[in-house]
PDBQT receptor file of N, H, CA, C and O in Angstrom, charges set to zero:
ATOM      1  N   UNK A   1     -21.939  -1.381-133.994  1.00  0.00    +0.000 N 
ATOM      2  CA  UNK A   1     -22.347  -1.669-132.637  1.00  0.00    +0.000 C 
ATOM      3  C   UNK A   1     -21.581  -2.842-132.074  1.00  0.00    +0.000 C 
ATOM      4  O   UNK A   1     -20.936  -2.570-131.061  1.00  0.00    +0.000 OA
ATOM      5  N   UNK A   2     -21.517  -3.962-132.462  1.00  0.00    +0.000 N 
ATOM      6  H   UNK A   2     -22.042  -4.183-133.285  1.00  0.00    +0.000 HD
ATOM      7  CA  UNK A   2     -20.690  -4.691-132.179  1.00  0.00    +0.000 C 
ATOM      8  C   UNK A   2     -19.144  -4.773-131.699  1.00  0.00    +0.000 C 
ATOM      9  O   UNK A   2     -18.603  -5.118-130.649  1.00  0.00    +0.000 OA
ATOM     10  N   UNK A   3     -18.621  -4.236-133.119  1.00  0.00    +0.000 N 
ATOM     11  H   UNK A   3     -19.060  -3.956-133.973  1.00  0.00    +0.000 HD
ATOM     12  CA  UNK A   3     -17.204  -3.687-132.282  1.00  0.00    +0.000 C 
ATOM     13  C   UNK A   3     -17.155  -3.009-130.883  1.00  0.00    +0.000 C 
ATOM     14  O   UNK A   3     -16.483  -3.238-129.877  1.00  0.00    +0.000 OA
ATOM     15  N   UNK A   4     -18.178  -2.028-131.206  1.00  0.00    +0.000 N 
ATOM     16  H   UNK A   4     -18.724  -1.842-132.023  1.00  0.00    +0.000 HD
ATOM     17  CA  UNK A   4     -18.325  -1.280-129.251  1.00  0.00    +0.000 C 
ATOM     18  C   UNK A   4     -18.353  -1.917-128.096  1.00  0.00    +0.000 C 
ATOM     19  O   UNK A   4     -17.561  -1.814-127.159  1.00  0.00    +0.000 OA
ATOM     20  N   UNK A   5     -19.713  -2.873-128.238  1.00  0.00    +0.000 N 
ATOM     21  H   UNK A   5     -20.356  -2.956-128.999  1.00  0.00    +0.000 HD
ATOM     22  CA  UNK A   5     -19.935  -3.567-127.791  1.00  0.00    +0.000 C 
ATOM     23  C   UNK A   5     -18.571  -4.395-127.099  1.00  0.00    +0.000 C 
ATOM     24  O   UNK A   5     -18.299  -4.205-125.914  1.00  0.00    +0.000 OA
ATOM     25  N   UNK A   6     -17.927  -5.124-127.770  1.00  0.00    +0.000 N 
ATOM     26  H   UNK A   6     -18.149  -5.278-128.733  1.00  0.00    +0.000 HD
ATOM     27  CA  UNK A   6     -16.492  -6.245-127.674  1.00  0.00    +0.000 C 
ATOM     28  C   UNK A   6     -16.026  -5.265-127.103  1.00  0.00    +0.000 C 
ATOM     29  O   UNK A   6     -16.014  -5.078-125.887  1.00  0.00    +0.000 OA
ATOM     30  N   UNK A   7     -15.620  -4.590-127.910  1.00  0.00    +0.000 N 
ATOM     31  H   UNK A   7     -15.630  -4.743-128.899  1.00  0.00    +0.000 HD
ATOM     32  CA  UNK A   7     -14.408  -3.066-127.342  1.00  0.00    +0.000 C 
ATOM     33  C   UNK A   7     -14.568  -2.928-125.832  1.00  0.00    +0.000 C 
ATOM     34  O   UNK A   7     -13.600  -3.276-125.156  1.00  0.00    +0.000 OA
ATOM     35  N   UNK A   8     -15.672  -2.462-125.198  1.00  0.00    +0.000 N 
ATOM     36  H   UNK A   8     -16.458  -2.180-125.748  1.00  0.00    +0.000 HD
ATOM     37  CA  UNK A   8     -16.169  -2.700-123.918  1.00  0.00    +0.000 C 
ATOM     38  C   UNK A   8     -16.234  -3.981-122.899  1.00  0.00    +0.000 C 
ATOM     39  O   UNK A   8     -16.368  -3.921-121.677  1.00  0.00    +0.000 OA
ATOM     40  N   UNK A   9     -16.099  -5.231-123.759  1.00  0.00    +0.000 N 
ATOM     41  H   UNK A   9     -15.991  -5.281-124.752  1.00  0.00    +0.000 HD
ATOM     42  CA  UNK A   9     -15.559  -6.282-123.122  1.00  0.00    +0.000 C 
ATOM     43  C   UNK A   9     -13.947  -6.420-122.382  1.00  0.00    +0.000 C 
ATOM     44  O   UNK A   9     -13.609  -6.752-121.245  1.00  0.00    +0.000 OA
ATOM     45  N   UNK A  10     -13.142  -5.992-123.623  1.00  0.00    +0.000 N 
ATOM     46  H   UNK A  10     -13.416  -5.723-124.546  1.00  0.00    +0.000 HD
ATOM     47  CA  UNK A  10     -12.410  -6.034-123.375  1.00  0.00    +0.000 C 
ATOM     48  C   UNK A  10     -11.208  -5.213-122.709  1.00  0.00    +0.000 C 
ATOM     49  O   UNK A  10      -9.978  -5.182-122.744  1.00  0.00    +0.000 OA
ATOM     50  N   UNK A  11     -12.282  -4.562-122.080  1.00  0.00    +0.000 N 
ATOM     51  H   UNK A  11     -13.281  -4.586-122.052  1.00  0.00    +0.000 HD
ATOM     52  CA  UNK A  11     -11.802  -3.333-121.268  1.00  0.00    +0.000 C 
ATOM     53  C   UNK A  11     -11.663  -3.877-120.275  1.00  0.00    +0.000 C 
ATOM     54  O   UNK A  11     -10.480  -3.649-120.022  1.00  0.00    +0.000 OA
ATOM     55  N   UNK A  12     -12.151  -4.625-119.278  1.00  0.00    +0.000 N 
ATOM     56  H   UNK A  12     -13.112  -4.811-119.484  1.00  0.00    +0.000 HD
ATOM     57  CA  UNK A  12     -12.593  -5.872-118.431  1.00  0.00    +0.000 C 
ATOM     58  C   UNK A  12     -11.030  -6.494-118.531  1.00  0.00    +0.000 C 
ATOM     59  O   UNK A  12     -10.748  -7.131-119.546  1.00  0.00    +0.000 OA
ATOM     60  N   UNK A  13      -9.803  -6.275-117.266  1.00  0.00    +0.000 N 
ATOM     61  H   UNK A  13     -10.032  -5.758-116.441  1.00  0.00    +0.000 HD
ATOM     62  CA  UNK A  13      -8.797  -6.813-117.469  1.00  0.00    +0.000 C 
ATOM     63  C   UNK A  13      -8.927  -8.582-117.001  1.00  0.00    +0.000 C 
ATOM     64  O   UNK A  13      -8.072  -9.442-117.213  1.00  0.00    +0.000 OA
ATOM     65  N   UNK A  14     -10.344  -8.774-116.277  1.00  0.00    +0.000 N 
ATOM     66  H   UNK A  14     -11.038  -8.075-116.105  1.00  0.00    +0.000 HD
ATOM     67  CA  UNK A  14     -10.500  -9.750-115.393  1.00  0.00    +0.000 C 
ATOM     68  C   UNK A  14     -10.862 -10.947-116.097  1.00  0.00    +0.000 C 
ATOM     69  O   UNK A  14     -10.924 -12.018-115.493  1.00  0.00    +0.000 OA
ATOM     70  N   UNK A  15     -11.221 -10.809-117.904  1.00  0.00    +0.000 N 
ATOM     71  H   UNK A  15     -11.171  -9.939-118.394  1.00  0.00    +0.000 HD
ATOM     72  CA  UNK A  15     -11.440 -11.850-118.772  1.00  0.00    +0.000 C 
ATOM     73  C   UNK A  15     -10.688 -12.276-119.451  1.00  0.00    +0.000 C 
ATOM     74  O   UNK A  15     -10.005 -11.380-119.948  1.00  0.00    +0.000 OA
ATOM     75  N   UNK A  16     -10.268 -13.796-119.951  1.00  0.00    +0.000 N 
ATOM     76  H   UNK A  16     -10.823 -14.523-119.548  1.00  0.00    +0.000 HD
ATOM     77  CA  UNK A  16      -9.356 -13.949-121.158  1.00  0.00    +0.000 C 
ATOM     78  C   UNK A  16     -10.786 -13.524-122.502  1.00  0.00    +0.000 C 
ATOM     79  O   UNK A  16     -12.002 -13.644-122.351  1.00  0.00    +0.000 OA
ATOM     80  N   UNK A  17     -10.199 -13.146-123.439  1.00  0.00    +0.000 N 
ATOM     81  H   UNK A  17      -9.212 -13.048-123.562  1.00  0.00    +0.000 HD
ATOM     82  CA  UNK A  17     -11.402 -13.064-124.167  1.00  0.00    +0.000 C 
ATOM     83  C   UNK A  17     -11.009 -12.858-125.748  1.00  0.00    +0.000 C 
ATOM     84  O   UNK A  17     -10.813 -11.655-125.925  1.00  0.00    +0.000 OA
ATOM     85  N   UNK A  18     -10.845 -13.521-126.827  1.00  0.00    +0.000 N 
ATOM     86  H   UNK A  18     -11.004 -14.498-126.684  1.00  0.00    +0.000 HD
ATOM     87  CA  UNK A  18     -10.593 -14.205-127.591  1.00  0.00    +0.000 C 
ATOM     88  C   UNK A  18     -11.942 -13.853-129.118  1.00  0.00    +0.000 C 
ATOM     89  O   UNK A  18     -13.082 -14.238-129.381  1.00  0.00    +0.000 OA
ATOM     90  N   UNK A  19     -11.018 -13.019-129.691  1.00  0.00    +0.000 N 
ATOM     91  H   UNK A  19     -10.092 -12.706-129.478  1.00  0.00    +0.000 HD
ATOM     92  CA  UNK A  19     -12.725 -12.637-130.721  1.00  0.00    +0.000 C 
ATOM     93  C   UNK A  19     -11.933 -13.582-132.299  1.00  0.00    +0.000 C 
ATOM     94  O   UNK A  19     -10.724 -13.686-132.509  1.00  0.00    +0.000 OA
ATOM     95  N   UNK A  20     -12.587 -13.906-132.810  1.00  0.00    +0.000 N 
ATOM     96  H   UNK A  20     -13.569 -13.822-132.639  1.00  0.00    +0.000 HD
ATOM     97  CA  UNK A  20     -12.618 -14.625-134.285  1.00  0.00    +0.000 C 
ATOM     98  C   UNK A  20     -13.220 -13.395-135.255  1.00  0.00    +0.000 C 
ATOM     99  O   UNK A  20     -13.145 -12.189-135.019  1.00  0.00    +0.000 OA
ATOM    100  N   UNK A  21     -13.891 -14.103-136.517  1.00  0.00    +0.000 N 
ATOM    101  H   UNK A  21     -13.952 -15.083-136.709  1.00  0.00    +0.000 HD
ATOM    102  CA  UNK A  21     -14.742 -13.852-137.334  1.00  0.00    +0.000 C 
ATOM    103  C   UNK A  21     -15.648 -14.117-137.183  1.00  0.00    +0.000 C 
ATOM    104  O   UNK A  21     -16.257 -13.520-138.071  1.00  0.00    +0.000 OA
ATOM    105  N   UNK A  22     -16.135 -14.501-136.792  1.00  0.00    +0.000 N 
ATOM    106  H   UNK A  22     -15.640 -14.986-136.071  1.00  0.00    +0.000 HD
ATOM    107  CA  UNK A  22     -17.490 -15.271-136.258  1.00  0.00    +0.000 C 
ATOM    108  C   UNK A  22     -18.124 -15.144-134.998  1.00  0.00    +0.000 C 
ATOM    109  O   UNK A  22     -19.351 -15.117-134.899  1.00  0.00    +0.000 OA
ATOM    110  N   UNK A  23     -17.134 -15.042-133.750  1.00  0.00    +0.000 N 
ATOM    111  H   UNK A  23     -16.137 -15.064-133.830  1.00  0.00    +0.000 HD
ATOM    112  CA  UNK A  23     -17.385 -14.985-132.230  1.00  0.00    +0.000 C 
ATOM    113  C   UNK A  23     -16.565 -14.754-131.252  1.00  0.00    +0.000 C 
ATOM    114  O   UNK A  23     -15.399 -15.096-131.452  1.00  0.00    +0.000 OA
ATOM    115  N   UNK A  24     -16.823 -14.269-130.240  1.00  0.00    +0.000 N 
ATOM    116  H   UNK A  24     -17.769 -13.991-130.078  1.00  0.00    +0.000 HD
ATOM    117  CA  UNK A  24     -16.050 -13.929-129.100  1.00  0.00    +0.000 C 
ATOM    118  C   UNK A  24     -16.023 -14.924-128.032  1.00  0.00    +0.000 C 
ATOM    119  O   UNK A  24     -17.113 -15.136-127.501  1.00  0.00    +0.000 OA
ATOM    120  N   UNK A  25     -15.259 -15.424-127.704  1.00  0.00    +0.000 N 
ATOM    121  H   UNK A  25     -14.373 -15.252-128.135  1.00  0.00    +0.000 HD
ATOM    122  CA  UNK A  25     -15.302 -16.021-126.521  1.00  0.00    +0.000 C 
ATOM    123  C   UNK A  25     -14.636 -15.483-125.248  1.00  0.00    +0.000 C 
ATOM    124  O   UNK A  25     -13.531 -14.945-125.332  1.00  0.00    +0.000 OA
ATOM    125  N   UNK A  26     -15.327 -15.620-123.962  1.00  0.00    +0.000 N 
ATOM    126  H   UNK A  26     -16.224 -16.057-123.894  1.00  0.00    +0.000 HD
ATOM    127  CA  UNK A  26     -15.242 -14.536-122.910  1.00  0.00    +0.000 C 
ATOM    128  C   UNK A  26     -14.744 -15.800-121.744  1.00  0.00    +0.000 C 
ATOM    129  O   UNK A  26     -15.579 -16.703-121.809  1.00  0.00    +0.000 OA
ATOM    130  N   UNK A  27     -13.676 -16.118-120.741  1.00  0.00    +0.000 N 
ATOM    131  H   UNK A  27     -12.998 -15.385-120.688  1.00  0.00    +0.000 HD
ATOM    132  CA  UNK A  27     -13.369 -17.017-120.141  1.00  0.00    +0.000 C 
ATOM    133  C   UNK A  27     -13.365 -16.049-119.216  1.00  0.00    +0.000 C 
ATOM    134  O   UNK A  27     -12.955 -14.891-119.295  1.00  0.00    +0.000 OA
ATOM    135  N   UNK A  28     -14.102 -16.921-117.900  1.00  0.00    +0.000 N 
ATOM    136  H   UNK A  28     -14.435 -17.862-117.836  1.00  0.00    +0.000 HD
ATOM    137  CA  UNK A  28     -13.417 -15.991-116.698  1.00  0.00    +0.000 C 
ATOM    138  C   UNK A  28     -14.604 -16.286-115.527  1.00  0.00    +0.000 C 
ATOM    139  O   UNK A  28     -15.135 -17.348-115.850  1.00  0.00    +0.000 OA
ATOM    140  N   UNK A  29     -15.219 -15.766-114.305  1.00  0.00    +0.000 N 
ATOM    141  H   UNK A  29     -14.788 -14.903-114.042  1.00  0.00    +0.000 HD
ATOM    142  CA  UNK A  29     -15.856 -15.994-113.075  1.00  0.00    +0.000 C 
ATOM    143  C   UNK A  29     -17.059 -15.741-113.196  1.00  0.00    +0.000 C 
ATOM    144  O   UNK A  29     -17.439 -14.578-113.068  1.00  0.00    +0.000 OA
ATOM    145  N   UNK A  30     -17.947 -16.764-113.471  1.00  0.00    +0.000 N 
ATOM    146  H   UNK A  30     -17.637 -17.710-113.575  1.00  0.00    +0.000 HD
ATOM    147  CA  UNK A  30     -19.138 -16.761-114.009  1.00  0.00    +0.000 C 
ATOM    148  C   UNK A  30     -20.143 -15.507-113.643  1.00  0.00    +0.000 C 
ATOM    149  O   UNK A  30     -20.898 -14.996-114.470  1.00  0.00    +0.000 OA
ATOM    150  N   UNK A  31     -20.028 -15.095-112.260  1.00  0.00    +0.000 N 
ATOM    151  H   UNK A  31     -19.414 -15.510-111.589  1.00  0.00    +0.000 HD
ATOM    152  CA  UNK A  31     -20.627 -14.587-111.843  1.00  0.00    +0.000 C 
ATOM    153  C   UNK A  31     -20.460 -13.339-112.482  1.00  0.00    +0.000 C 
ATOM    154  O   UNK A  31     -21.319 -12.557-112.890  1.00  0.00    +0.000 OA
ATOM    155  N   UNK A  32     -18.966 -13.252-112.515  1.00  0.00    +0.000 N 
ATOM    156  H   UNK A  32     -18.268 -13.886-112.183  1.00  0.00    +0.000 HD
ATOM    157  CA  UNK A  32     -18.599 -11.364-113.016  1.00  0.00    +0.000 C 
ATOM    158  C   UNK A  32     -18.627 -11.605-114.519  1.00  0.00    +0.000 C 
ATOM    159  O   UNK A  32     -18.226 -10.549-115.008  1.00  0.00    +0.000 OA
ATOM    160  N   UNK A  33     -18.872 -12.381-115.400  1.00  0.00    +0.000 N 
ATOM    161  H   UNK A  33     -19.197 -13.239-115.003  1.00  0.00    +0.000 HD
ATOM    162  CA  UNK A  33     -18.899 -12.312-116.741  1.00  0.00    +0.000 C 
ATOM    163  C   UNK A  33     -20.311 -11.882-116.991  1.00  0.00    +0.000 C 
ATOM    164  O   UNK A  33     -20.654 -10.781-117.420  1.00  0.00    +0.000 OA
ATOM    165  N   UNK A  34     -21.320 -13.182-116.573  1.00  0.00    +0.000 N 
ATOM    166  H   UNK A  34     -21.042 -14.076-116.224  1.00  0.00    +0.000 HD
ATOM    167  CA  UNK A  34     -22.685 -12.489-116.473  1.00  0.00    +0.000 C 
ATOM    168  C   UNK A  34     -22.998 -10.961-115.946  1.00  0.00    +0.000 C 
ATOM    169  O   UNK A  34     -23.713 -10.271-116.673  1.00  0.00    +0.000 OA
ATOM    170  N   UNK A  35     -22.670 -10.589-115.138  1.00  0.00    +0.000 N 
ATOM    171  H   UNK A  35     -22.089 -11.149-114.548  1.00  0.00    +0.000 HD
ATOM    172  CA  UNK A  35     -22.731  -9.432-114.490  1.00  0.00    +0.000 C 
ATOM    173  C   UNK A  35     -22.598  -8.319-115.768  1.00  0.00    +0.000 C 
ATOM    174  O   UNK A  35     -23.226  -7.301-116.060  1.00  0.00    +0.000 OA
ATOM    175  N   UNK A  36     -21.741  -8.861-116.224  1.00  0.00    +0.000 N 
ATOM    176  H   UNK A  36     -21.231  -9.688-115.987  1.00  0.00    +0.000 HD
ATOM    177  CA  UNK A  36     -20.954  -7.949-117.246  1.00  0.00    +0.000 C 
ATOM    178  C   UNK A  36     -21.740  -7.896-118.494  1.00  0.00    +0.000 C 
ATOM    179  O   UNK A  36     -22.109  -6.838-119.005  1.00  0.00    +0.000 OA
ATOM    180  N   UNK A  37     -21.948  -8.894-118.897  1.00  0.00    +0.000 N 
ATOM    181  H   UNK A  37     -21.649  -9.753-118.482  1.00  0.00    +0.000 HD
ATOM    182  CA  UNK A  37     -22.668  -9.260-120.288  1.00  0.00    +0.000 C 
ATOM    183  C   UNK A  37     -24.133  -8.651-120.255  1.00  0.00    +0.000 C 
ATOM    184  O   UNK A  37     -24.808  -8.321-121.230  1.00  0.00    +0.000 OA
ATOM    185  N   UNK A  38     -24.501  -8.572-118.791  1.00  0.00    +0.000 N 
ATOM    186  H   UNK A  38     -23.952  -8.840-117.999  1.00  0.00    +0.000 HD
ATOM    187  CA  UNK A  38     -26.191  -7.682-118.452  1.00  0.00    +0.000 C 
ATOM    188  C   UNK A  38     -25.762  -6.306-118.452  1.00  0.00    +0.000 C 
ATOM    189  O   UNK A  38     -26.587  -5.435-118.729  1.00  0.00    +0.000 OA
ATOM    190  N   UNK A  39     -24.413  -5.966-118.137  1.00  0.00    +0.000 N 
ATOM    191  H   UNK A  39     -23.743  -6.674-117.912  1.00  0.00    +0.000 HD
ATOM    192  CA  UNK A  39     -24.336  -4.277-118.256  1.00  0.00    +0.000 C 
ATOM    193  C   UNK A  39     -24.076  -3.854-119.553  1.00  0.00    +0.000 C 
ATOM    194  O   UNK A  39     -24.664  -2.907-120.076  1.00  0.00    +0.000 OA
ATOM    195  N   UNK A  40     -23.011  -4.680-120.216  1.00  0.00    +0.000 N 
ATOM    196  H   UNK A  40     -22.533  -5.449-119.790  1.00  0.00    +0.000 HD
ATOM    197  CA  UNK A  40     -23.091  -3.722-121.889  1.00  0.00    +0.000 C 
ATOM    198  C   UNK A  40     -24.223  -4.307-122.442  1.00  0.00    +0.000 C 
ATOM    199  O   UNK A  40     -24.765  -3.477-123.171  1.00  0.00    +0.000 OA
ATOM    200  N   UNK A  41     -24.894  -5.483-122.423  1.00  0.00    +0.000 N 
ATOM    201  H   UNK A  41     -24.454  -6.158-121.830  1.00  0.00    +0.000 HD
ATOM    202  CA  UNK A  41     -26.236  -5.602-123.762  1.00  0.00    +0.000 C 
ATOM    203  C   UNK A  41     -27.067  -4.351-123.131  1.00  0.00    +0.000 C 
ATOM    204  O   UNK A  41     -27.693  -3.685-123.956  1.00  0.00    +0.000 OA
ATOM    205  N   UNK A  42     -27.143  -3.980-121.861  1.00  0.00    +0.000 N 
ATOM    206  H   UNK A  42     -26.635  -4.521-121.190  1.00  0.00    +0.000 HD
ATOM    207  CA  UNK A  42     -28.247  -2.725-121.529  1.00  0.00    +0.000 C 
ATOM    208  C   UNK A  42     -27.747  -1.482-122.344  1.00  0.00    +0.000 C 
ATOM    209  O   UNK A  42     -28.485  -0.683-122.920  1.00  0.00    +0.000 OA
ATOM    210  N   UNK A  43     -26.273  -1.443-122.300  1.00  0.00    +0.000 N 
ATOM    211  H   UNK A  43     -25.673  -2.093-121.832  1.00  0.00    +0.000 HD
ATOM    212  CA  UNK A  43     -25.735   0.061-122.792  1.00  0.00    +0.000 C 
ATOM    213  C   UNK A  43     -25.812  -0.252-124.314  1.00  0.00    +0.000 C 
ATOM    214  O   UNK A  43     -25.916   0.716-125.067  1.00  0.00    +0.000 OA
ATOM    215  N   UNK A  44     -25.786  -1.028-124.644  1.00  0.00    +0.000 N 
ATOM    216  H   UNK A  44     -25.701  -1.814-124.033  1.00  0.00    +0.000 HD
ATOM    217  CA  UNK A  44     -26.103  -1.266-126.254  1.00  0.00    +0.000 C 
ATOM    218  C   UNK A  44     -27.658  -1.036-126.750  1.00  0.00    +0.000 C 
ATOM    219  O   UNK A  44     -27.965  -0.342-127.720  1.00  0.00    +0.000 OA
ATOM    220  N   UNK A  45     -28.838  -1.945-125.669  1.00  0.00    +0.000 N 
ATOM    221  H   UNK A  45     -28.589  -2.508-124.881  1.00  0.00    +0.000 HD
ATOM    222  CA  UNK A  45     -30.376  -1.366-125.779  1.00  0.00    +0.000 C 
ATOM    223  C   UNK A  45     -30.541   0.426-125.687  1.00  0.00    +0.000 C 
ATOM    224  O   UNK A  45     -31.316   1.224-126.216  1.00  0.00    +0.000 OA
ATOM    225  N   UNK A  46     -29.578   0.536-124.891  1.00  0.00    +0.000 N 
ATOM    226  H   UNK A  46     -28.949  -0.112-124.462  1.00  0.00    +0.000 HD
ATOM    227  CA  UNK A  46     -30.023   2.002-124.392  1.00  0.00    +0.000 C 
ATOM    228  C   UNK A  46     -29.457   2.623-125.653  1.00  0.00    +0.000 C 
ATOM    229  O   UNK A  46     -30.377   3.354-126.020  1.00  0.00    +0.000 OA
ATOM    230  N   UNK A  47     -28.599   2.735-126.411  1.00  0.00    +0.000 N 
ATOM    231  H   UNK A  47     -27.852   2.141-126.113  1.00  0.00    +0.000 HD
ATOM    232  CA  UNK A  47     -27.707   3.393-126.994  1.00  0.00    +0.000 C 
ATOM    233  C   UNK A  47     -28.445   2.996-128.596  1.00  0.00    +0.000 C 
ATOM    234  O   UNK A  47     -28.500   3.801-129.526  1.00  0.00    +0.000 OA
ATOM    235  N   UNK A  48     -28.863   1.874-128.630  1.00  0.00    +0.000 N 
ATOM    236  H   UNK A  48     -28.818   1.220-127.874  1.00  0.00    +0.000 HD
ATOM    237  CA  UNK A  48     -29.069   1.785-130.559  1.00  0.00    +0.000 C 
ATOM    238  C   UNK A  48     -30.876   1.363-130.498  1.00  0.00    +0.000 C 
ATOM    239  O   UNK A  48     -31.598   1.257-131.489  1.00  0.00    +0.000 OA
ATOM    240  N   UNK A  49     -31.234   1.207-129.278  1.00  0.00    +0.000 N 
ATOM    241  H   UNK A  49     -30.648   1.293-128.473  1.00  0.00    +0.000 HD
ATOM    242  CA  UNK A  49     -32.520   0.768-129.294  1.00  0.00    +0.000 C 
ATOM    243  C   UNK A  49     -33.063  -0.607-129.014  1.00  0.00    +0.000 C 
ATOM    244  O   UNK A  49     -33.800  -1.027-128.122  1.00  0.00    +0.000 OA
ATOM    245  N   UNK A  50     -32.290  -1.367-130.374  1.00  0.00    +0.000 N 
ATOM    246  H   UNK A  50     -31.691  -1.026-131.098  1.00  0.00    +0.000 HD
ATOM    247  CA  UNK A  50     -32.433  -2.894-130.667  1.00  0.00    +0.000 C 
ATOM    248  C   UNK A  50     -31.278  -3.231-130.985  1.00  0.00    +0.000 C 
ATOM    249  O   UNK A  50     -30.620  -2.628-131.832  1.00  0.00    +0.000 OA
ATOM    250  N   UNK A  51     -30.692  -4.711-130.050  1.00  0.00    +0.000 N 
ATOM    251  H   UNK A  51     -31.227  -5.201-129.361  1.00  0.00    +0.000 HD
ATOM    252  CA  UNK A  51     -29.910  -5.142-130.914  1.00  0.00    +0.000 C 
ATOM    253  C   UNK A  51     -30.192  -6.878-130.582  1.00  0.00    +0.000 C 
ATOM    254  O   UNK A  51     -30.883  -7.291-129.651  1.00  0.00    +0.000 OA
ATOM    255  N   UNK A  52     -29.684  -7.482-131.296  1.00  0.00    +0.000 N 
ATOM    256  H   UNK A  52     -29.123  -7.146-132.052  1.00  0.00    +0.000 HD
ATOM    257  CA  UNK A  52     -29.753  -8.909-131.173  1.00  0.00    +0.000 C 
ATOM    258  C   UNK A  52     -28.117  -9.863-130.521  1.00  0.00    +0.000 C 
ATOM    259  O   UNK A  52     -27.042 -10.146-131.049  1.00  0.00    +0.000 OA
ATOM    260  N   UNK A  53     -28.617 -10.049-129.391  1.00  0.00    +0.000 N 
ATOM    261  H   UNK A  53     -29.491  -9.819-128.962  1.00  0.00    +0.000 HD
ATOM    262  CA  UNK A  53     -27.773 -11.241-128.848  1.00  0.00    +0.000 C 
ATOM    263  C   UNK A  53     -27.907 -12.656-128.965  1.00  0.00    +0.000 C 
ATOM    264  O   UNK A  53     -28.936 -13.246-128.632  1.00  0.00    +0.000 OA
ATOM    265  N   UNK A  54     -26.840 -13.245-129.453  1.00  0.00    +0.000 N 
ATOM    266  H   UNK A  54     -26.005 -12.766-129.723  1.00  0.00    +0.000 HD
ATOM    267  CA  UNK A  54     -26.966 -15.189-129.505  1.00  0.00    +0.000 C 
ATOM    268  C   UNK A  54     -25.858 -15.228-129.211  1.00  0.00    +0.000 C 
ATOM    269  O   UNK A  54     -24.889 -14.811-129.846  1.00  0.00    +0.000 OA
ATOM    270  N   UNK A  55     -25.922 -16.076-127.543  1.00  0.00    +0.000 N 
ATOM    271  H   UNK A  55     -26.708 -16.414-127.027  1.00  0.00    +0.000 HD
ATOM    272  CA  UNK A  55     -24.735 -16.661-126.625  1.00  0.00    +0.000 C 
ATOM    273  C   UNK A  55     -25.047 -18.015-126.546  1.00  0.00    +0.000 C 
ATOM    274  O   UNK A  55     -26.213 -18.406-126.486  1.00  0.00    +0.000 OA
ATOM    275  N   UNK A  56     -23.830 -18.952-126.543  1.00  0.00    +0.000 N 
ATOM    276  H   UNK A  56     -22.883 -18.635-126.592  1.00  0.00    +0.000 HD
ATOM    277  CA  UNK A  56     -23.859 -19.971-125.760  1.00  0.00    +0.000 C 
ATOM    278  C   UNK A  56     -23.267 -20.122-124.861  1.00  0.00    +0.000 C 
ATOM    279  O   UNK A  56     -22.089 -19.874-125.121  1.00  0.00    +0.000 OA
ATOM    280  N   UNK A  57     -23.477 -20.562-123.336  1.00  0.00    +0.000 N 
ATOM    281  H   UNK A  57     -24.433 -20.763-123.125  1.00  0.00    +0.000 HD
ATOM    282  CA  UNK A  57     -22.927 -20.463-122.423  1.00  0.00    +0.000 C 
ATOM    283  C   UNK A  57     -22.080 -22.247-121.642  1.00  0.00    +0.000 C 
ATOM    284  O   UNK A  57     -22.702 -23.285-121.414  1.00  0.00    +0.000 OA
ATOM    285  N   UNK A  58     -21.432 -22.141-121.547  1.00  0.00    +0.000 N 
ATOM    286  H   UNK A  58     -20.926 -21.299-121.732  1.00  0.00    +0.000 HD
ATOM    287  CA  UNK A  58     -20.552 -23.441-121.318  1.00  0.00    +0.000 C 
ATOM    288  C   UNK A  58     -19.935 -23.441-120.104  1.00  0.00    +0.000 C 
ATOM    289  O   UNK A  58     -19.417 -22.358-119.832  1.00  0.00    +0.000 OA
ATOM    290  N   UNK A  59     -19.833 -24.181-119.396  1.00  0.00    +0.000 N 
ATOM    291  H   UNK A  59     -20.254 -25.060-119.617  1.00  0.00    +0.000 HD
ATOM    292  CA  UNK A  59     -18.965 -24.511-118.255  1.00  0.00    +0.000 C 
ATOM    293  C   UNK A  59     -17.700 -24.992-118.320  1.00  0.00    +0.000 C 
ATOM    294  O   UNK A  59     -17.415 -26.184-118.206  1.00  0.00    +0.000 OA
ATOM    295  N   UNK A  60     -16.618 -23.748-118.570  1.00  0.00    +0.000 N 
ATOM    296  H   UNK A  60     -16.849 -22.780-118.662  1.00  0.00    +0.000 HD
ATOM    297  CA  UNK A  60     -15.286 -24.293-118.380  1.00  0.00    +0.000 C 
ATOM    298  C   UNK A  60     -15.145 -24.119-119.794  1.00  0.00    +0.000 C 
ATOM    299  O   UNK A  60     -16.044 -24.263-120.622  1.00  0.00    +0.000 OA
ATOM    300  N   UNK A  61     -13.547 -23.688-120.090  1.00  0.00    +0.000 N 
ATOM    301  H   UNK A  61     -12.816 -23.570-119.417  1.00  0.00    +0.000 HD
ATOM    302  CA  UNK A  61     -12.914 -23.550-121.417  1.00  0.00    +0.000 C 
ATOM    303  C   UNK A  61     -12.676 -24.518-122.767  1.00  0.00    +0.000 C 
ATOM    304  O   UNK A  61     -12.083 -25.597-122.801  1.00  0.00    +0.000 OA
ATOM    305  N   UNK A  62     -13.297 -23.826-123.824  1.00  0.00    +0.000 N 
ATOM    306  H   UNK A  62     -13.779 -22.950-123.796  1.00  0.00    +0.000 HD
ATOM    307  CA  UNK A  62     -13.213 -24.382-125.166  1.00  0.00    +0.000 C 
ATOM    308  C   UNK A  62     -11.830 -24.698-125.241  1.00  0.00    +0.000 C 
ATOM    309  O   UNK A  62     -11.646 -25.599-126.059  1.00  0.00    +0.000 OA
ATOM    310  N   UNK A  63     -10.912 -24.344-124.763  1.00  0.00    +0.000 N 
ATOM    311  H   UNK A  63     -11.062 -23.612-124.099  1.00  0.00    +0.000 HD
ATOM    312  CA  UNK A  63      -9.851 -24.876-125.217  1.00  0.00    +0.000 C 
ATOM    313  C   UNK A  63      -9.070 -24.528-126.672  1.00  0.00    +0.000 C 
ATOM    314  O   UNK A  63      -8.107 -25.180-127.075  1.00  0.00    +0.000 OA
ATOM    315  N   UNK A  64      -9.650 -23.401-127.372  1.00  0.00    +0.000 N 
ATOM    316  H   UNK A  64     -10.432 -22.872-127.044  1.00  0.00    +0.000 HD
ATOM    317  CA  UNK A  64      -9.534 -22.809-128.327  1.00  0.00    +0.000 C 
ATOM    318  C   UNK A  64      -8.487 -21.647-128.862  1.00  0.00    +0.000 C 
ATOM    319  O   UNK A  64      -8.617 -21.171-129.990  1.00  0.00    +0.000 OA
TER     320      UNK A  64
């Protein structure tokens, strides 16, 4: 699920977006990231039932 999940992020030409081992980080217009992040966690509820999200949200780039 996860991979899908990302996979579907990064379909989104409008984000820099940066995945590790550990985490993804998503840079880009707050408004359309959120936007975004409420449409695939729904297609992920809808699709597996349950899944678990843990975001932290930051103002402006990690620099990473």
């Amino acid at each position: 699920m996860n991979l899908a999940f990302i996979n579907r992020l990064n379909a989104n030409d409008s984000f820099i977006i940066k995945t590790n081992a550990t985490s993804t980080q998503i840079t880009g217009n707050y408004d359309e990231v959120m936007e975004t992040l409420q449409k695939e966690m729904k297609v992920s509820f809808e699709k597996y039932g349950k899944a678990i999200f843990v975001i932290k949200v930051l103002w402006g780039d990690l620099g990473i």
